[in-house]
Each structure stands twice: as structure tokens, then as C-alpha cells.
C-alpha positions as a printed Julia matrix, in Angstrom:
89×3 Matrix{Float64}:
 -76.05   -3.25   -6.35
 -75.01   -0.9    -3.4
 -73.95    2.38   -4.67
 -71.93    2.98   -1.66
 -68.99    1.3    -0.11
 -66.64    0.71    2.43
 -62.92    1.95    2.27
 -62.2    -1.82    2.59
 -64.41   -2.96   -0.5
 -63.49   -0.27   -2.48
 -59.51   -0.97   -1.52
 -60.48   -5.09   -2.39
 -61.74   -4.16   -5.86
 -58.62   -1.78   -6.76
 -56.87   -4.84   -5.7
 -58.7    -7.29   -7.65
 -58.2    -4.6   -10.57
 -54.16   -5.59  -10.46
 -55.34   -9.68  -10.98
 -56.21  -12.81   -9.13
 -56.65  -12.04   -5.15
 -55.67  -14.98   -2.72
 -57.0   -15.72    0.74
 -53.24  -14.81    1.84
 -53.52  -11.58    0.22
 -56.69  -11.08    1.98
 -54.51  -11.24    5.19
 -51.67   -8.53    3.88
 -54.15   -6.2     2.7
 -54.91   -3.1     5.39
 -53.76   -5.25    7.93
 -53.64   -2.68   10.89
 -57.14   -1.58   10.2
 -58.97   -3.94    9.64
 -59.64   -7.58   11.56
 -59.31  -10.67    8.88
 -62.57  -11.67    9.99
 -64.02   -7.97    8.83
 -62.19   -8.63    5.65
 -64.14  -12.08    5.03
 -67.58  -10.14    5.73
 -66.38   -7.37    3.56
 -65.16  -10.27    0.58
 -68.59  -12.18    0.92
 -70.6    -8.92    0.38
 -68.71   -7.96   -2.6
 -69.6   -11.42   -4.06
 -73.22  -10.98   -3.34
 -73.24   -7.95   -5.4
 -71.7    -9.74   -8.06
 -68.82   -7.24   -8.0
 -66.2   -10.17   -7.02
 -66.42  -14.11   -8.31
 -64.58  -16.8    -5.89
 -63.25  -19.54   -7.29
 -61.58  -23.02   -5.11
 -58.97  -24.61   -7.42
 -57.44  -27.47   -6.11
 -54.06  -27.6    -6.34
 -52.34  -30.54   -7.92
 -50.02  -33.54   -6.57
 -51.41  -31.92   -3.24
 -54.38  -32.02   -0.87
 -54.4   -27.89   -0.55
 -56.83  -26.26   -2.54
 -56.73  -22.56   -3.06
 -59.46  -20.01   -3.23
 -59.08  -16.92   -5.88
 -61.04  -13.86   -6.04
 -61.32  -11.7    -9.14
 -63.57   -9.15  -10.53
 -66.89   -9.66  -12.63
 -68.12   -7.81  -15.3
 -70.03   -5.41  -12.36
 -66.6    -5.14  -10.76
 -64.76   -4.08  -13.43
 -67.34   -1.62  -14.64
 -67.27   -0.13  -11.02
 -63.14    0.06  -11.03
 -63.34    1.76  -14.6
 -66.37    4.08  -13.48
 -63.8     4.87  -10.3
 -60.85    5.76  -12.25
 -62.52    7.1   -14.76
 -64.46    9.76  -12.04
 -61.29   10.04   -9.2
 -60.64   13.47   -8.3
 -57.06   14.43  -10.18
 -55.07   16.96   -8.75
């Protein structure tokens, strides 16, 4: 696992932290910043390092079928390791 990361990944996990993360979130998070197609690199990394799992649900009585992001066991030991070590002022 990487021991360092981006703003963006570390932002996408804190995210994650709060529940389920949707492609359309993907698109509302840091959206001046950062180009949607960095923010697709920046989501596929995170799920090679196991920190993120993505999961396509089809929606029902429809042809639309949702992909959700949430954390794995990695990710949520990295968000509680993060809060756990933030700076408090």
C-alpha cells in the first residue's frame, strides 16, 4: 500500500468515510481543482490499493445501473489512523 497520497485521494477516502460515494459525487467533489478525468485515475488507484471497493448495481424497472464506491477494511483503517493522528489545534 502507498504510504503517501494525493490531496484528492485522501479528500475521496474522508468522503467515502461519510458512506456510499456515487459516480455523480465523483463530479461535485473538488470540482475547480481537479479534472473528472484526474478524479477517475485518482478513484482507480485507490481501488488498487484496496483502500476503496466499486461496486455496479443495476438499478431496477430500469436499464441504468449505478456504480458505488465505499471503503475496505484498508480504507477504513487509513481514515481512523488519519483522525486518530490529525494535527488538533
Amino acid at each position: 500500500m502507498q504510504t503517501e497520497l494525493s490531496v484528492l485521494e485522501m479528500q475521496i477516502l474522508l468522503r467515502c468515510e461519510q458512506g456510499t460515494f456515487t459516480k455523480s459525487d465523483l463530479s461535485q467533489l473538488s470540482r475547480q481543482k481537479h479534472s473528472l478525468t484526474e478524479k477517475q485515475k485518482t478513484i482507480r488507484r485507490l481501488i488498487i490499493q484496496d483502500l476503496l471497493t466499486e461496486k455496479a448495481l443495476p438499478k431496477i424497472g430500469t436499464k441504468k445501473v449505478p456504480v458505488f464506491y465505499s471503503l475496505t477494511e484498508a480504507g477504513k483503517k487509513w481514515v481512523k489512523n488519519y483522525n486518530g493522528n490529525y494535527p488538533r489545534t
